[in-house]
N, C-alpha and C positions, 0 to 999 in steps of 0.2 A: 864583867862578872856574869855567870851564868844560873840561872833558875829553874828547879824543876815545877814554876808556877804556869798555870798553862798560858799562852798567851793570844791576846785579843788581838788583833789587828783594823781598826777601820781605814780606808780610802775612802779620802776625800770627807773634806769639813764644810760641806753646803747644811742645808738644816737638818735632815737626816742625820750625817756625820757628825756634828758638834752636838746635835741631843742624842745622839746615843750614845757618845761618849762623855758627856755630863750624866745623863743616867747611869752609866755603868759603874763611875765615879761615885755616885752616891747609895748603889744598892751592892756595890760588894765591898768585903774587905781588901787592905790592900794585900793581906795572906791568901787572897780566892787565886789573884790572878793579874799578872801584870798585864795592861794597856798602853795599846801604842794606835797616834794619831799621826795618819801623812797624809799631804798636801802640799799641791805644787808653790801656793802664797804662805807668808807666815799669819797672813789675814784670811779670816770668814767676812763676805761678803753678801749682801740681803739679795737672792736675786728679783725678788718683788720690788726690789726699788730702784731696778738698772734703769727703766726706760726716764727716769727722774733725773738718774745722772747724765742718760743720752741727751733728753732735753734741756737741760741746764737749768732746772728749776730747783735742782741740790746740789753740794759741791760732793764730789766721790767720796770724802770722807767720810762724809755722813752714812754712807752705804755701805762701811767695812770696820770691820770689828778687828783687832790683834788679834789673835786666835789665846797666847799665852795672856790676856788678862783677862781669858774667862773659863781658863782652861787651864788646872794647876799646872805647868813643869815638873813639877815634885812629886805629881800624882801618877800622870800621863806624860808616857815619854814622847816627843813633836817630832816627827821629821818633815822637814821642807825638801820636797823631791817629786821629781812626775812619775807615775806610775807606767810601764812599760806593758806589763806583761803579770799574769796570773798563773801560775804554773800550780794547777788541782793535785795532780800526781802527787809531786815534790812538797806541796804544802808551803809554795814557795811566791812570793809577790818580787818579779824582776822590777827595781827602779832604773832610773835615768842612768843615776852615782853608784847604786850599790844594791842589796835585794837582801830582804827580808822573811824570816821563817813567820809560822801561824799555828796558829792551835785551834782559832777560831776566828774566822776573815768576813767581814762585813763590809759589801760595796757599795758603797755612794757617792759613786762619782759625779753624778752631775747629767746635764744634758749639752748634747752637739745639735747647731744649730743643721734643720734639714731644710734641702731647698728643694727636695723632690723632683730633681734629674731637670730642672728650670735652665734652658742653656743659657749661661755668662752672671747667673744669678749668684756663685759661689764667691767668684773673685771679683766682680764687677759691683758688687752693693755691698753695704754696712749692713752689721748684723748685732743686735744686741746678745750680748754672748755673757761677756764676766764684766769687770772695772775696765781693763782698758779700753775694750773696745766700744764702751758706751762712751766715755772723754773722747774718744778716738770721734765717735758720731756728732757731739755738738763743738768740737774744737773746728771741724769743720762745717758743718752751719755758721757756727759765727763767722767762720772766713768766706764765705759766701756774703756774707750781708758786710764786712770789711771790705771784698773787694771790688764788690756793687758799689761801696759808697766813693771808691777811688778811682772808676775808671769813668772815661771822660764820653765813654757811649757803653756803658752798662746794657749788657739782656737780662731784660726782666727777670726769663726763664729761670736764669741762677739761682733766683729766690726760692723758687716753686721745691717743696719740700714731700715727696713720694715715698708713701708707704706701703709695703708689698704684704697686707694679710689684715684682714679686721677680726683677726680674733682676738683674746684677752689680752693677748701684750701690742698687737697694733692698738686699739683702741686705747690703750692709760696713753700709751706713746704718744697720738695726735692728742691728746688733755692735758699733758703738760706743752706741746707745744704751743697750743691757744692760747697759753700762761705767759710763754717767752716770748715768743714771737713780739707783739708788741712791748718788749722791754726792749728787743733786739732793735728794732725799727726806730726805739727814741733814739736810742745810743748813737746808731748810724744815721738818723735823720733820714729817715726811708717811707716813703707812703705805706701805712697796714695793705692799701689795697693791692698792692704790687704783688705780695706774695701768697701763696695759694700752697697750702697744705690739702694733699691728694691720695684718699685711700684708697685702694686696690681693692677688693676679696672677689675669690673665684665664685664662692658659693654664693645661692639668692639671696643673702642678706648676710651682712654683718651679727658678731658674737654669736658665732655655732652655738646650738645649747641654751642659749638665755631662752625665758620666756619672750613674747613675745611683745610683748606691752613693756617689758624693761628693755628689750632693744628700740622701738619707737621713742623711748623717752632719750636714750643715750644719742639715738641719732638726731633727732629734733634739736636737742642741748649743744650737740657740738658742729652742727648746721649752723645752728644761729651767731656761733663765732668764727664762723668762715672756714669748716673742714668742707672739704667736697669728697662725695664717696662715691664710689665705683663698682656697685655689685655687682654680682651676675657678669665680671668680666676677667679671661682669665689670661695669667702672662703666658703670654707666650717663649719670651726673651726680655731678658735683662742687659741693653745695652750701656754704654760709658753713662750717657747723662738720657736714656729713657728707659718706657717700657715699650716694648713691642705686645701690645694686646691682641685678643678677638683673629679679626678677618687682615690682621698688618697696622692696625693706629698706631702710630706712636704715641707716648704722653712724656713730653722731655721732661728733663730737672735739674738742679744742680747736686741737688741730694737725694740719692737714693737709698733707704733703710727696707731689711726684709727683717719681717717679724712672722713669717705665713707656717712657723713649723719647727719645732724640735725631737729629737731624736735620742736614745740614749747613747751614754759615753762607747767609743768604737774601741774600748778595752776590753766592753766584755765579746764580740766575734772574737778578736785576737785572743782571748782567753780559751776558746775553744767553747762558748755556751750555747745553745741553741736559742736565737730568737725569732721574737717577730715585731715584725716594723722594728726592729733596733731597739728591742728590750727582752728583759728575761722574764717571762710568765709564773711568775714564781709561787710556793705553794701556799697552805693558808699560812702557815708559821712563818713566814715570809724567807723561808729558806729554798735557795735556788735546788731545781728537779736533781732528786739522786745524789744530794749532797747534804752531810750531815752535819755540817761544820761550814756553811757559808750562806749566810743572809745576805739580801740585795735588795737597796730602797730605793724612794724616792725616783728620780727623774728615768732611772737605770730598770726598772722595774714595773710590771703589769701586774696588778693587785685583782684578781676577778671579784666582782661580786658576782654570786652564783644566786642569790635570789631574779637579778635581772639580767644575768649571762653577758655581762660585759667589763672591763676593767672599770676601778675606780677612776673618778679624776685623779691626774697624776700632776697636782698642786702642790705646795708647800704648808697647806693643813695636814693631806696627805702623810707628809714626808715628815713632818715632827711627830703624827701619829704611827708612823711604822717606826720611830726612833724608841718609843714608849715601849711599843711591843716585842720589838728587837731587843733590847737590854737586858728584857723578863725571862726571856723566852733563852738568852744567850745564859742568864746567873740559873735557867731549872735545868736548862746542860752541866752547868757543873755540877749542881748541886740533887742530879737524877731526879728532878721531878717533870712534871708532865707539862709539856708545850702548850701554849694558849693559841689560838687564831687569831688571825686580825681581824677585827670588828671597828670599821669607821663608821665615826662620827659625825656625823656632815653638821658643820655648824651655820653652813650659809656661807655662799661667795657676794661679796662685793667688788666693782669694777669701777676705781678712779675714774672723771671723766677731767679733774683739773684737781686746784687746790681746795674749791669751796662745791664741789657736784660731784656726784656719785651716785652707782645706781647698784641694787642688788639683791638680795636676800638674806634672812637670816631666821632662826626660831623657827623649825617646821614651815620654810619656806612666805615667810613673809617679806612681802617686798616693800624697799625703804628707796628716796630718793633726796636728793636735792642733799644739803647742807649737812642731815641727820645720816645720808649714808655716809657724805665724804667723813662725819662726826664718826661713824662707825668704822670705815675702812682705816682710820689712825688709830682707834681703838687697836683693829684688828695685828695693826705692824706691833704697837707698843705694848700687847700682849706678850707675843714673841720677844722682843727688844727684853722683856721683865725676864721671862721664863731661861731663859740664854745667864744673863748675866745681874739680876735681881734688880735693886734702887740705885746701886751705884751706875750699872749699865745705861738704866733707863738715864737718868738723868744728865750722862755722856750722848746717846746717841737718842733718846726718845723723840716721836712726833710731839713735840708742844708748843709749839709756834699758833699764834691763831691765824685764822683765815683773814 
């Protein structure tokens, strides 16, 4: 059956897409304008809490939401489908199965992990990506330390656990491994000392952007449980079980994870958009350049702030905040009123360093540590966890376990 209601289109249900389509849910009638949500899972999934799944300190469930029990069917129509192609002309979004008309198309698709032209780093290492491929990264850890405990002249090496990037998702990544790691080692009756978790980063120190007294405390805290870090040294190559660093070092492993970089989804080139570094610069009203009728968040998107001439972080604060202004900004289109700006809110980032540490900022940059951040960084999930899908949500998938 056909409708002269205009219609919405969002790609992709990461936090951007699932709050702008709960917002748009809640701020139009359903006589405004029919909505439609596609994604390749019939689940949303937290990507704040992948490197948790990678290290086995949560099970993936915990990490993924149905999409239909927080998102009416009856409201919003779902497709489960990969997105192909963007066709601007035609007003046309090509899928995998089939392609879909718009009236009004909003992309958020996500990010594609980037390895920044790293030879053998694409196919040759793990990469925290979505749900599988985090299960994918600790189903293999644990057969590592499986098949340590069964061979009858084990290399150590196998143990040794390498990660390619210290910035905000390497760093939670080696704090929850500090977590597992010795849970791993009783299991398999394995010495803690045998194994040796081994950060990489190019740059002079670890967490680009942190102040600099919150990075001393994160590396002190996860020193003292046996990370070893590797600043100031850059891959050269990513082979089977090392890296090739520096002047030709190798540093073997049996596990290699890269976390050193993401990029936006390589739908919008194919779409014909103009980017840079692999996103779309897009305007204040968060609608992509020369288009009147197509917003672009989140991970897909460069947000400037023009008071200090550089993009926003392009976080998952970010991207529920462009979700806000997206829906506003999409219901004064129909309803010919005047477009707002994006104006972020910075409420303070905090960075995991395990289940009970945590370092970061918050309130006009006040910096919290120990116990009271990781206190706040569950805060920070089970705000979102609320805002998503209310009491019932929270109390299915909320942080409330204690430390």
């Amino acid at each position: 059956m056909t409708t002269n209601k205009p219609k919405i289109v969002v790609l992709g249900a990461g936090y951007a897409g699932m709050m702008t389509t709960k917002r748009l849910t809640q701020q139009l009638g359903r006589e405004e304008a029919d909505i439609v949500l596609i994604n390749k899972h019939n689940y949303h999934y937290q990507t704040t809490w992948l490197h948790e799944v990678a290290a086995g300190t949560i099970n993936h469930n915990s990490a993924r939401v149905m999409i239909s029990d927080v998102i009416n069917p009856n409201r919003v129509r779902l497709i489960y489908d990969e997105v192909v192609k963007v066709n601007k002309e035609e007003q046309l979004v090509e899928l995998e199965n089939s392609e879909i008309s718009y009236d009004y198309l909003v992309i958020s698709l996500g990010f594609e992990t980037n390895t920044f032209g790293i030879k053998g780093m694409k196919n040759k290492a793990f990469a925290i990506q979505d749900i599988d491929s985090s299960r994918n990264i600790y189903d293999h850890i644990e057969y590592q330390f499986s098949k340590y405990n069964n061979e009858k002249n084990p290399d150590d090496g196998s143990l040794t656990i390498l990660v390619g990037g210290g910035g905000f998702t390497g760093i939670e990544f080696v704090g929850e491994l500090v977590e597992q790691v010795p849970k791993l080692c009783k299991k398999y009756d394995i010495d803690r000392n045998k194994v040796r978790i081994i950060n990489v980063e190019a740059a002079p120190s670890i967490l680009p952007g942190f102040n600099e007294e919150l990075i001393d405390y994160a590396r002190k805290s996860l020193e003292a449980r046996g990370v070893e870090f590797r600043e100031d040294t850059k891959i050269q190559e990513c082979k089977k079980n090392s890296f090739v660093v520096n002047d030709g070092e190798e540093i073997p492993a049996g596990t290699i994870v890269w976390t050193g970089g993401v990029t936006g989804n390589s739908i919008l080139g194919k779409s014909g958009f103009e980017l840079t570094k692999g996103k779309v610069t897009v305007d204040e009203d968060l609608r992509a350049p020369e288009e009147d009728n197509i917003f672009i968040l989140g991970d897909c998107a460069w947000v400037m702030n023009k008071e200090e001439d550089r993009p926003y972080p392009p976080n998952a604060q970010a991207a529920i905040q462009h979700a806000a202004t997206c829906a506003r900004n999409i219901k004064a289109l129909l309803r010919n009123e005047p477009l707002e700006s994006f104006i972020f809110d910075d409420k303070g980032t905090v960075a995991s360093l395990g289940v009970s540490d945590a370092m970061g900022t918050v309130f006009s940059d006040r910096k919290i540590y120990g116990k009271s951040a990781a206190t706040m960084k569950k805060v920070i999930d089970n705000r979102y966890v609320f805002m998503l899908g209310g009491p019932k949500l929270f109390l299915k998938k909320g942080k409330i376990r204690p430390f």
